[in-house]
N, C-alpha and C positions, 0 to 999 in steps of 0.2 A: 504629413501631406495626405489627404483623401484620395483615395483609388480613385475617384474619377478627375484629378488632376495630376496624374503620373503620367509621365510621357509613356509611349507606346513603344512597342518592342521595333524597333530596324528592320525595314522593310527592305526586300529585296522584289525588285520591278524589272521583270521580263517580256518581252516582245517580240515580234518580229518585226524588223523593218523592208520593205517590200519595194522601197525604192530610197536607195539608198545617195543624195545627190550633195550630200552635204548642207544640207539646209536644214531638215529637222533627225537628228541633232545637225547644230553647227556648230564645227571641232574647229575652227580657224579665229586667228589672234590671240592664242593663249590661255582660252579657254572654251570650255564647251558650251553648250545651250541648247536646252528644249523648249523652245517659243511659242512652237504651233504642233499643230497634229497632236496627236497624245492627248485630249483634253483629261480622260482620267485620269491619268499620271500626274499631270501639273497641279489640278484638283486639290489630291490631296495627297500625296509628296510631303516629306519634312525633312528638313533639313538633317543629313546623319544618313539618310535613304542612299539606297544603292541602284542605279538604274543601267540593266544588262540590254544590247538590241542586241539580237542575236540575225545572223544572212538567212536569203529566202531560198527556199528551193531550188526555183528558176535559173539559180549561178550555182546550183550545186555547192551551196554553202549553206546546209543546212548543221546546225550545232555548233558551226563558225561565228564565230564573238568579231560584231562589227566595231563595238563600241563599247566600253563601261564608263560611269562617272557617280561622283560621288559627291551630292547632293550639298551644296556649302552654302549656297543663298538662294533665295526664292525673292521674286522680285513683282512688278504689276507690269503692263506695255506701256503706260504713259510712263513712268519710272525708268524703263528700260531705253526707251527711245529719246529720253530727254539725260541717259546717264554718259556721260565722255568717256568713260569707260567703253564704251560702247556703239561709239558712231559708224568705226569701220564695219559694223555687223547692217549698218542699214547699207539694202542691196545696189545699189551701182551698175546698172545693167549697161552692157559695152567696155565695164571693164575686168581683171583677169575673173575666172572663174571663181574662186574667193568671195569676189566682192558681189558677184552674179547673183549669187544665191544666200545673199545675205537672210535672217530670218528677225531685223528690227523692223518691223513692218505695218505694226497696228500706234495707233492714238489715236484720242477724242478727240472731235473738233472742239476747236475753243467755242465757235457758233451753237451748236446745238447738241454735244455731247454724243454726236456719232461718232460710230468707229469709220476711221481713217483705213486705205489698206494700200502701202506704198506699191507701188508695180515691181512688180517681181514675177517667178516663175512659179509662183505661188497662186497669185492673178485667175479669175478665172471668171467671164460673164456674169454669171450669177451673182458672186460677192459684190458687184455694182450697184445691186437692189438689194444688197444685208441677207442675200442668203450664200449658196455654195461656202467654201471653205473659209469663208468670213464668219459666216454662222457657227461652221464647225470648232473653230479657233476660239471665237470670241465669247458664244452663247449660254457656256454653261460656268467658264472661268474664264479672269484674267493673269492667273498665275501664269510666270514661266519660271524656269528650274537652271542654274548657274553651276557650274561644277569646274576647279580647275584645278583639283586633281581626277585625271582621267586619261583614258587611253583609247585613241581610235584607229585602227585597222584596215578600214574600209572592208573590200573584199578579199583582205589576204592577212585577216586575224586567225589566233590559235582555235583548233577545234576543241571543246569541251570535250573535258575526260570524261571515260565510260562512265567510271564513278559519279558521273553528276550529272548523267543524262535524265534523271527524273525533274531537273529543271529546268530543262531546255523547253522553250513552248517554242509551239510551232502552228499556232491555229492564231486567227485575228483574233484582234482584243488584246489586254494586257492580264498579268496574274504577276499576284503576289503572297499569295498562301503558299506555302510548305506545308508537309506532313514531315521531316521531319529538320526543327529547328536547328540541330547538329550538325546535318549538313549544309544548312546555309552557310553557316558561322565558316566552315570546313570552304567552301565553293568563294566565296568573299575574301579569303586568309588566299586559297591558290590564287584571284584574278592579282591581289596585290602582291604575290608573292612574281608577279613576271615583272623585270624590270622595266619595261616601255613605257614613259609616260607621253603626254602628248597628242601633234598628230605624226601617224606615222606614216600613213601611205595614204593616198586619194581617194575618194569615195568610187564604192563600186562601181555603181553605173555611168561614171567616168571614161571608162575604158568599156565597160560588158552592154551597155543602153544603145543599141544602133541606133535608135528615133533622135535621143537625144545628142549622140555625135552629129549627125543628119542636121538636127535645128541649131546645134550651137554653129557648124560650122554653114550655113546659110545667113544666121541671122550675124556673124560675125561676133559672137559673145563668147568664144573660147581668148585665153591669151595668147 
């Protein structure tokens, strides 16, 4: 096999997730998904990859593990939206919060190959006219990222040991370089070494999001 058709060394993809509502990721029916947001992660992601969200400051869960999953299929939004695996992820607004925040959201029109973008809480003016988070989502990939071995936390995951705080990121954007590969391997071996798989507890801003208690319980979209 030629070096330049060797798979690549196992990435390890860290983040902070800044709003955490269950939607990107979506930990619900039995498996995970990263759909939207993240365009570089979905990008280029491979199957084997390891993807860490680590809590935001603002909840005082900073080096707190919202989420990890481990990367098993890579799929497209027409793909995803047309997969029965996968119906219950297109969002349902009115009913339980689950179904709210669904993240099956995008396909092409069969008419003229525009992106479609279901209503959701995701929704936002601008994507009307193909830009705001429609752009964000759609623009540079169609990838999204499937994992169903995975464990989510919300806002009441393990805090990362001392020993691996040179991987915690804490700035926007995502990183996947190490300096040193050893401890990756070491940080990867401890998330799997905690028995939890699954979802375990509800997304943070479930309970910590005043706005969003506030509009769910007006617009009547909690359960």
């Amino acid at each position: 096999m030629s070096a330049s058709k060797r798979p690549r060394p196992q990435r390890l993809y860290r983040y902070v997730i800044d709003h955490d509502r269950g939607f990107a990721p979506n930990p619900f029916f039995g498996v995970c998904t990263l759909a939207c947001c993240k365009p570089g992660i979905r990008k280029h992601a491979a199957i084997g990859d390891i993807i860490v969200g680590f809590g935001t400051a603002k909840y005082d869960l900073d080096g707190h593990i919202i989420y990890w999953m481990a990367v098993d299929e890579i799929s497209d939004f027409d793909s995803y939206w047309g997969d029965p695996r996968f119906l219950m992820k297109r969002p349902q607004m009115g009913g339980s919060l689950s179904l709210c925040f669904g993240d099956n959201i995008y396909r092409r029109s069969d008419d003229n190959g525009r992106w479609i973008q279901e209503a959701s809480f995701h929704s936002d003016p601008n994507s009307r006219h193909g830009g705001g988070n429609l752009k964000r989502d759609t623009g540079t990939t169609d990838k999204l990222l499937i994992g169903k071995e995975f464990a989510y936390w919300g806002g009441d995951g393990p805090k990362t040991p001392a020993a691996f705080d040179p991987l915690v990121w804490r700035r926007r954007g995502e990183k996947y370089r190490v300096e040193d590969p050893s401890m990756q391997a070491e940080f990867i071996s401890w998330l799997r070494s905690i028995p939890e798989r699954g979802l375990r507890r509800p997304p943070a801003d479930w309970t910590r999001d005043r706005k969003l208690r506030a509009l769910l319980q007006t617009e009547k979209k909690a359960c």
